[in-house]
N, C-alpha and C positions, 0 to 999 in steps of 0.2 A: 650881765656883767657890769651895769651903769650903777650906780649909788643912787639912795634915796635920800634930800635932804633934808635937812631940820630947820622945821619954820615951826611958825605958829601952830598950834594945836588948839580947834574947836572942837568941844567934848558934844556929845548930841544936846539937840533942844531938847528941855523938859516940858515944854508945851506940847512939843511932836508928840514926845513919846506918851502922855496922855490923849492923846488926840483921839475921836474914832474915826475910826477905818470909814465911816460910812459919808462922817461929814469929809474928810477927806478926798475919798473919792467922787465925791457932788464936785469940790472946789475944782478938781483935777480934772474933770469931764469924763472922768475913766466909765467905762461901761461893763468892764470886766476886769478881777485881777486873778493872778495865779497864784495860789497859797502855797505855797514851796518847803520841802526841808529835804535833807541831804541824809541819806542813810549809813550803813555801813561802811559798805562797800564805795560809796564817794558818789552814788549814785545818786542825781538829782528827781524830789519826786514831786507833783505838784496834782491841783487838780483849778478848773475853770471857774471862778464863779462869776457869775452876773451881779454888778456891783448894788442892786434892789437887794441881794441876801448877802451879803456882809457884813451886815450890822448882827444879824443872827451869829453869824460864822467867827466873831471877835468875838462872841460870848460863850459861847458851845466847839465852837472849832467844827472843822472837817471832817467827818470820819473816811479813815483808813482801813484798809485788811493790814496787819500786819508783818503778814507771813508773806505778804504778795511783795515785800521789799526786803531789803537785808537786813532786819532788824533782830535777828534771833528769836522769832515767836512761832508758834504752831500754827492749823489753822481752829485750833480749838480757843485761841487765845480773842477777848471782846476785840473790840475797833481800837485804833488809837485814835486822839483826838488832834489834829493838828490846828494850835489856836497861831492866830497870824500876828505877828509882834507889829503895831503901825510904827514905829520906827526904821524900822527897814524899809518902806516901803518906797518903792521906787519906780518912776515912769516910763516906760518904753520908749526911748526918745526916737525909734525904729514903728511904732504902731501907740501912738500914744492915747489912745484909748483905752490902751491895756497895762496896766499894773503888776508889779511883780512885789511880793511881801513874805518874808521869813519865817515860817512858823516853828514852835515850840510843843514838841511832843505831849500827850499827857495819854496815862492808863488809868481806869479807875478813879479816877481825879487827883492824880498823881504826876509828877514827870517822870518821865518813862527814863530810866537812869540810862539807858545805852544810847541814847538820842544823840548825835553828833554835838547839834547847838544847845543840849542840855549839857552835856559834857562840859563844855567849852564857859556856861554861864556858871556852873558851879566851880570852877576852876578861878575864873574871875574873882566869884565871891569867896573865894579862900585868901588869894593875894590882897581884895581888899579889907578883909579881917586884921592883917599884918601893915595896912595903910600905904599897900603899893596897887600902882593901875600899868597893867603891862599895853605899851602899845609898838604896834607891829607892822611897817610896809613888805608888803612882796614884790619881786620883780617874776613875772609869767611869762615864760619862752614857749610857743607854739611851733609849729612849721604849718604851711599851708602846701597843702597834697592836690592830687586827682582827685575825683571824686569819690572813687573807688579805694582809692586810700595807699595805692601802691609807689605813688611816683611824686615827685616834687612837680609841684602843678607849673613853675616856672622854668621851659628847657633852657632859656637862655641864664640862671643862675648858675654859672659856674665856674666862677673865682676859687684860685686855691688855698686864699684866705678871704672866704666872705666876707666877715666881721665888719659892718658898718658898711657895707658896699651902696653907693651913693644911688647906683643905674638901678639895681634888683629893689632897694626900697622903694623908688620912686614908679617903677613897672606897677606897684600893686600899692600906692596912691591914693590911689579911689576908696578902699576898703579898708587901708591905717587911716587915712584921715575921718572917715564915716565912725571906726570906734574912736576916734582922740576926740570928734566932736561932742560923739553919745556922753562920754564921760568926763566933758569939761560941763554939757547940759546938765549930768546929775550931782554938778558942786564935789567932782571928785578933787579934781585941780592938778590934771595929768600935768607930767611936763618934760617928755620924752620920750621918743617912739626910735627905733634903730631893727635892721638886721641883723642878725644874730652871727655867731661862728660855724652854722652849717648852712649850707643850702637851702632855701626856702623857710628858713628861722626868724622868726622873729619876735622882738620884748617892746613891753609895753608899760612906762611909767603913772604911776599917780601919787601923790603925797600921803603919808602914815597918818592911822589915827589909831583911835583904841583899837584892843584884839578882837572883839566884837564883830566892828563895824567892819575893818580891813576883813573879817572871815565872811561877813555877806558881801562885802562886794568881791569880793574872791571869786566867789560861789558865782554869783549874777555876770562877773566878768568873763569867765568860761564858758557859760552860756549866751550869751552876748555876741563873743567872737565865732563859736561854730553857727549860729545862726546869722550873722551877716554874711558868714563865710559861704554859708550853703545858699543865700542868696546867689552870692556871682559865680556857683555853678563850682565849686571849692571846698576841700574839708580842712579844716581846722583841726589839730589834734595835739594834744599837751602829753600823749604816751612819751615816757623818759626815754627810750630809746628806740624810735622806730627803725634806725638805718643801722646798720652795725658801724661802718663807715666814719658818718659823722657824728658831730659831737650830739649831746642828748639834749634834752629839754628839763632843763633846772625849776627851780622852784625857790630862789634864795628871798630869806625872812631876816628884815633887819629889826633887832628888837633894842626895848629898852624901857626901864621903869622909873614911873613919875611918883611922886607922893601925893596927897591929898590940896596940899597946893599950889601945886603946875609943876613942881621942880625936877627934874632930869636927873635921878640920881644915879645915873649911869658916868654922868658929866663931872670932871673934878675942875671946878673955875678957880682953884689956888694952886694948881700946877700945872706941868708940862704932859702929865698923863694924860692918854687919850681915853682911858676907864677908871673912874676912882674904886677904892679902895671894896666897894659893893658889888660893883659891874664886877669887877675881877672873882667875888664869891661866885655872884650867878654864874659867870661864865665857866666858873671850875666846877657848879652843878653841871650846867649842858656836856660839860668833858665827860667827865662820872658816869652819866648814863649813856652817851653816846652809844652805845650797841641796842642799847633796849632803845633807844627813841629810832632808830629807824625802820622801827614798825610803824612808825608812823608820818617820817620825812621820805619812806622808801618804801610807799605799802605794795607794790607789785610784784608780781614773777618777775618783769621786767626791769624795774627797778635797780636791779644789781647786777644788767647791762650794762648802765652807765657809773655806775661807780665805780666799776674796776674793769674799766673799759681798757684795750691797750691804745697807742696813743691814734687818734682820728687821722682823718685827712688834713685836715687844716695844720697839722704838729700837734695839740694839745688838745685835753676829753675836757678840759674846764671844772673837772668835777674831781670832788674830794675821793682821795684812797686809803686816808688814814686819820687817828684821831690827834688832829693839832689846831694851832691857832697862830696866827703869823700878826703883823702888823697889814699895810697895805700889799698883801700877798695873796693872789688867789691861789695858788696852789694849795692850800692848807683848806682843813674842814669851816676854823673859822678865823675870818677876815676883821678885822679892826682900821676901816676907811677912814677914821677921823674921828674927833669928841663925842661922846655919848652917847654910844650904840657898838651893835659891833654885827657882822653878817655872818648868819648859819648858811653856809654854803651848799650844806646837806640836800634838804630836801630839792625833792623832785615835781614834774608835771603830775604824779596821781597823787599828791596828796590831798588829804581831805582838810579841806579851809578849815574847819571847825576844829579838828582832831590835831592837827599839829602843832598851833599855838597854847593848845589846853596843854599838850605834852612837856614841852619847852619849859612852861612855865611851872611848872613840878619841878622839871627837873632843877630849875636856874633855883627855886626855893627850897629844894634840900642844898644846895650850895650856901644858898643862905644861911639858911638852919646851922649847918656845920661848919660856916666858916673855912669851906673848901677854897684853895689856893690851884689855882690852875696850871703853875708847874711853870718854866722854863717858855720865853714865846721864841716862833723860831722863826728865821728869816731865809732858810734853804728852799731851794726851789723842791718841793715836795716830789713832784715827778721825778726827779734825778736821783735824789738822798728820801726814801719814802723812809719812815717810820718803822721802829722794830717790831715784829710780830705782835707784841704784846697791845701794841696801840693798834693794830689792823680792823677794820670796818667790818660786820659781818659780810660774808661770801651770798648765803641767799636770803631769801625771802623765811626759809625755813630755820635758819640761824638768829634769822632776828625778832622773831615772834619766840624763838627759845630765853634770848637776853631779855625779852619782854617779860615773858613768866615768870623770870628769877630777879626781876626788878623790886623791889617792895616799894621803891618808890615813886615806880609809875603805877604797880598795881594797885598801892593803896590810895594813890592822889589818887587818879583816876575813877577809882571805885570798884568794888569785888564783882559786881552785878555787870556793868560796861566790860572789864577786862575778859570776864567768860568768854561773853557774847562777840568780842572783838577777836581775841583767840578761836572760837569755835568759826566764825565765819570766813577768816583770814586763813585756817591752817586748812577748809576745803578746798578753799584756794588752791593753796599749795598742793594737795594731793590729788585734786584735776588735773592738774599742771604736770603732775609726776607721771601719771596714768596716761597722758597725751606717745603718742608715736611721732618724733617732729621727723621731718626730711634730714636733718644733719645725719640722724640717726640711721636714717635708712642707708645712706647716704657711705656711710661708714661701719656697719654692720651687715648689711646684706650677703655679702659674701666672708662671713669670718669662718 
């Protein structure tokens, strides 16, 4: 719920990004890095290598099975190659001999078009065909559990409005200040950590950069926090809604598009608007698709727990129920905090780093394209006065991979080959999930 602000923007070094892996990790001390990429399913995959074969592994990549991840392949299908980008690459400030580095899918010597982080670069390179660079901060809400995952690991958390609770932030101390150091050491430039509106919640700030960069350290920051966590005997967990109870675990993306040099054109510096006349297209695209994008701001069963949650303990779910945009109003799906950005409220804790910023940014450039006007902005407390049916959120998981299919403008930004593969993996999902017998059920059927 805290805002990201707008400083200075350093774009990557062009030295790094030619850099090798090899001499790098000499300079670093590193003895080992982890070659990473993120699949389908949001699942992080990696494999070890001994920093002596890196040098081979920048040239040839990793091989992978393919089938053994979400990536919609058989097991008749070659290896994929996972080549590790040195620009990500990043030092364990936790075990720093070890390395963590991003890679980039390839088949055939090809990129493997359903790859998260291939997704997400060709998407880039489309907005900067049009001479726009989208850049993107997230705010990431966690809870810190038992280790078993049932219970809010802190019994003394229990205010009946958390939110910013001075005593419960300071309880677990030790383990926010250990990540806000990790990620002042890797030049993030955190600069605000707080408790969240449920129990055991809590967000964690660092400053925007390109959509890139913000979706590896996304990615790295998730992994980051459950492994400090499970140090002190703790699980970490970014599920959108584990408590029915309380509020869920958000995912909010503040966006905004720069031109070729440096300028904010989200920003109107000759008037009193907080979006010029552009931001206002974009944002009338993200309206426009808003049902199909929440296959991918909302990729879970769970997912559509929180969005149309009824109201928490605390008084309020925090999370959007319908399709609007307010000024400084969170009740609404999107938020406009101040000059030259504006907050999607939408997404949640399962989204995938790579996959949601690629979506957005479709969606905000067919607004562009067509010069979509985003309607009327509304200042009603959304919970009170929601929305007419017509603007309503999809209901599941299985509604929004439908708005997804009949999107043309996510299935064709996206790509025909990724959209299969993202519906075929996503709708088994769902009909796992259909096929499950939960306890409610039993619960309320057993004797009909």
């Amino acid at each position: 719920m805290t805002r990201v602000r707008i400083a200075f923007f350093e774009p990557r070094d062009p030295a790094v990004m030619t850099s090798e892996l090899a001499t790098l990790a000499h300079d670093l001390k590193l003895k080992y890095l982890l070659v990473s990429y993120s699949d389908l399913a949001g699942v992080v995959r990696a494999k070890l290598v001994p920093a002596s074969a890196i040098g081979e592994m920048q040239q040839v990549g990793a091989a992978f099975a393919g089938f053994a991840t979400w990536l919609d392949m058989t097991p008749a299908d070659p290896d994929v190659l996972a080549v590790p980008d040195p620009a990500s690459l990043l030092q364990l400030p936790w075990k720093p001999e070890v390395g963590w580095v991003a890679a980039d899918l390839f088949l055939d010597g090809q990129p493997l078009a359903q790859a998260p982080r291939n997704v997400l670069k060709r998407s880039i390179n489309r907005a900067a065909e049009a001479g726009y660079e989208l850049r993107t901060g997230v705010e990431c809400e966690f809870f810190l559990l038992s280790p078993e995952g049932s219970a809010i690991a802190d019994p003394n958390d229990r205010q009946p409005k958390p939110c910013y609770d001075q005593q419960a932030l300071m309880r677990r101390f030790d383990l926010i200040a250990e990540i806000c150091d990790a990620m002042q050491a890797l030049g993030w430039q955190p600069y605000q950590n707080d408790h969240e509106d449920a129990h055991g919640q809590f967000e964690m700030n660092w400053l925007y950069a390109d959509a890139l960069t913000t979706a590896d350290r996304h990615t790295f920051f998730k992994y980051m926090v459950r492994t400090l966590a499970e140090q002190r005997g703790l699980r970490a967990t970014f599920m959108p809604k584990p408590f029915s109870h309380l509020t869920g675990n958000g995912c909010h993306i503040h966006l905004s598009l720069w031109d070729r040099q440096g300028t904010n054109l989200f920003a109107e510096p000759t008037s009193t608007q907080e979006l010029s006349k552009l931001g206002g297209h974009f944002l009338g695209g993200v309206l426009h698709s808003a049902p199909a994008l929440c296959a991918f701001t909302n990729p879970a069963v769970n997912s559509y727990r929180r969005i149309h949650a009824p109201t928490t303990a605390s008084g309020a779910t925090w999370s959007p129920n319908s399709i609007s945009y307010s000024g400084n109003n969170r009740t609404h799906m999107i938020r406009i905090p101040g000059p030259g950005r504006f907050e999607l409220r939408l997404p949640d804790g399962a989204a995938n780093p790579y996959l949601l910023p690629a979506a957005i940014l479709h969606a905000g450039l067919d607004g562009l394209t067509r010069k979509l006007e985003p309607g009327p902005q509304l200042e009603t407390n959304a919970y009170d006065q929601p929305a007419d049916s017509s603007q309503r959120l999809p209901e599941t998981l299985s509604e929004a991979l439908d708005a997804f299919e009949r999107s043309s403008v996510l299935v064709d930004g996206l790509g025909e080959r990724f959209s299969q593969a993202y519906l075929r993996t996503k709708r088994s999902e769902w009909r796992s999930y259909s096929q499950h017998v939960s306890t409610w059920e039993r619960e309320h059927t057993l004797d009909c």
